[in-house]
N, C-alpha and C positions, 0 to 999 in steps of 0.2 A: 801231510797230516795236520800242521798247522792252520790249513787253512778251516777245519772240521774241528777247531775246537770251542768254536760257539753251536753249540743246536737248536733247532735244526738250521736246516739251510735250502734256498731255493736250488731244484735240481740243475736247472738251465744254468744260472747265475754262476752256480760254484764249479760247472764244466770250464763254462767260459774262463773264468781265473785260473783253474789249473791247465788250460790248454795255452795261456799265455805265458805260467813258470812251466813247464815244458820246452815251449821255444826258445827260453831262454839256459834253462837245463839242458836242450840236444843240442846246443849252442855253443857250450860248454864241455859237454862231448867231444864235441867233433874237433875244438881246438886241443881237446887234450890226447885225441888221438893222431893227432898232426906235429903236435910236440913230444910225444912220446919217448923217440927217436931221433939221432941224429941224421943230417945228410949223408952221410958214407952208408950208415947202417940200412937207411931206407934202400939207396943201391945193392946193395947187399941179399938184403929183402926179393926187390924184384927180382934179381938174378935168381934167386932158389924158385922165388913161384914160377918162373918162364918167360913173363915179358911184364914193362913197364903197366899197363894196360891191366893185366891180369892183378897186380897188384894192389895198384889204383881200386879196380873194382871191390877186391878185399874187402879195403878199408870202409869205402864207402856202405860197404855191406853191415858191417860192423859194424858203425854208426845207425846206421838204420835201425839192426835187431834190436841196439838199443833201446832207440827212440820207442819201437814196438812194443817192448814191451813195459818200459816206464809208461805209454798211453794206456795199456791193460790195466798195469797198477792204478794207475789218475782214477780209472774206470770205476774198477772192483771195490778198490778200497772205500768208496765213501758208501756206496751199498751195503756191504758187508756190516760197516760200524755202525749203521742206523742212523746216517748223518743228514739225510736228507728231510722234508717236509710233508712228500707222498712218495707213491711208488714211482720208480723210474720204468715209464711207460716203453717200449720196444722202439719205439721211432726215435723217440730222445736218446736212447743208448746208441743205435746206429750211428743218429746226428752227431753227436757229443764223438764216438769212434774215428769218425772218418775227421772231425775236426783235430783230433788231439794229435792222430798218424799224419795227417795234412803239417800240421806246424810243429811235428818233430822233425821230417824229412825236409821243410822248410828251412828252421832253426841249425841242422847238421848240414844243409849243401851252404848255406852263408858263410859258417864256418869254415867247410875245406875250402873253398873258393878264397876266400881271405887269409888264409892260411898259407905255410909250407905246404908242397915249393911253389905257390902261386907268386904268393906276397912272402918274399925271405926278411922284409923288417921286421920283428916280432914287437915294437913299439906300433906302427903305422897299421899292422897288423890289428892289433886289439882295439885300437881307437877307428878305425873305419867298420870291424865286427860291432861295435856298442851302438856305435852313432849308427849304421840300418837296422839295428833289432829294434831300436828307440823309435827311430823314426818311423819305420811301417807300423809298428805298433801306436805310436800319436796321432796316424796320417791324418785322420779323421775330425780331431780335436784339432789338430793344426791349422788343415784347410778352412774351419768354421773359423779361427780367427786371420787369417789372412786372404782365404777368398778360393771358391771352387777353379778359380780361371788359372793356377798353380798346380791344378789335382796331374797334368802329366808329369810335373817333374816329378813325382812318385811313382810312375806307372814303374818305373826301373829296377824299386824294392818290394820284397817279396810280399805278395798279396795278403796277407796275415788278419788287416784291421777288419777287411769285412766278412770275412770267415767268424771273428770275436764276434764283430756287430749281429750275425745271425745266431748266436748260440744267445747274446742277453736279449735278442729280440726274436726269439722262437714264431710269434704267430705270426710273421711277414707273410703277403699275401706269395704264393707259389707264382713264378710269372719265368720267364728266359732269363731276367736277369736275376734273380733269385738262384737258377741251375748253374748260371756261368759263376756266381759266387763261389760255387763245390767245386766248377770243374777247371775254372783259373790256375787254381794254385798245383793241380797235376799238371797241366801245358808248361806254366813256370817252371815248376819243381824238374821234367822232363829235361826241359831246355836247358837249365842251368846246370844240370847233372851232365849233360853231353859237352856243355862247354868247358864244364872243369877236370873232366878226363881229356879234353884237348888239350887245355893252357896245363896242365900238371906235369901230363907225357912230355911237353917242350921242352920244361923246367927243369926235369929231374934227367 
């Protein structure tokens, strides 16, 4: 709500900022559902659901509905209040949907993945969760001051910055790299959800 309490506000612009306190809010989710709990109790846990796996999945579900539905709210809410500057046309709510559900399911796999039982230091923990929310989200400003020829050692954190780049830059011309922008962060998001019900089931 804070972010609507200047009016109006450009539609695209103000998606963009709230789908980037989202990533940082399902961020925050998801280590708080990793910490919830201790380690005997999470054992515990699994045991009653059936298997480690089954569990795992749980959680991460959990995180998710979250993230889903605080992306509804990001949605509805500024509609509703008249916050905007015109009508929020059907393609911009779509666009603006699948970015905000993109970088909450983003924001919440960084999290369990850096988390218990992945990462059991809860100091090393938080300071390696900050420094990639930070940094995928700078990528872009970074690389301009130190040089594109840098841009793979990003390729590793979560695709975030150019998801934001097409929400404040709506009329980009439509082209493959333009699609692989939307469909990046599903192959990421995929991959890294499969590797962290790998390394978790080890762990725990």
């Amino acid at each position: 709500m804070l972010l609507y309490t200047a009016r109006p506000n450009p539609v695209m612009g103000s998606y963009a900022a709230s789908s980037v306190l989202l990533y940082f809010v399902s961020a925050w989710i998801g280590t708080g559902f990793c910490g919830a709990i201790g380690e005997a109790q999470e054992h515990i846990a699994a045991v009653h659901t059936g298997s480690v796996r089954k569990y795992l999945i749980g959680k991460t579900m959990a995180v998710f509905a979250c993230g889903l539905l605080l992306s509804l709210a990001a949605l509805i809410y500024p509609v509703a209040a008249g916050s905007f500057d015109e009508r929020v046309r059907a393609g911009e709510w779509l666009t603006a949907l699948l970015a905000h559900v993109e970088l909450a399911v983003l924001g919440g796999l960084a999290a369990l993945i850096l988390s218990q039982p992945v990462i059991r230091k809860g100091s090393l923990s938080a300071a390696m969760l900050l420094l990639v929310l930070i940094l995928s989200i700078a990528r872009d400003g970074i690389l301009k001051e130190i040089g594109g020829g840098f841009a793979p050692l990003f390729i590793p954190l979560p695709p975030v910055a150019p998801v934001v780049d097409r929400l404040i830059n709506p009329d980009a011309d439509l082209s493959m790299q333009n699609a692989a922008v939307w469909i990046w962060p599903l192959v990421y998001g995929g991959v890294l959800y499969v590797l962290y019900l790998r390394l978790a089931e080890k762990k725990m």
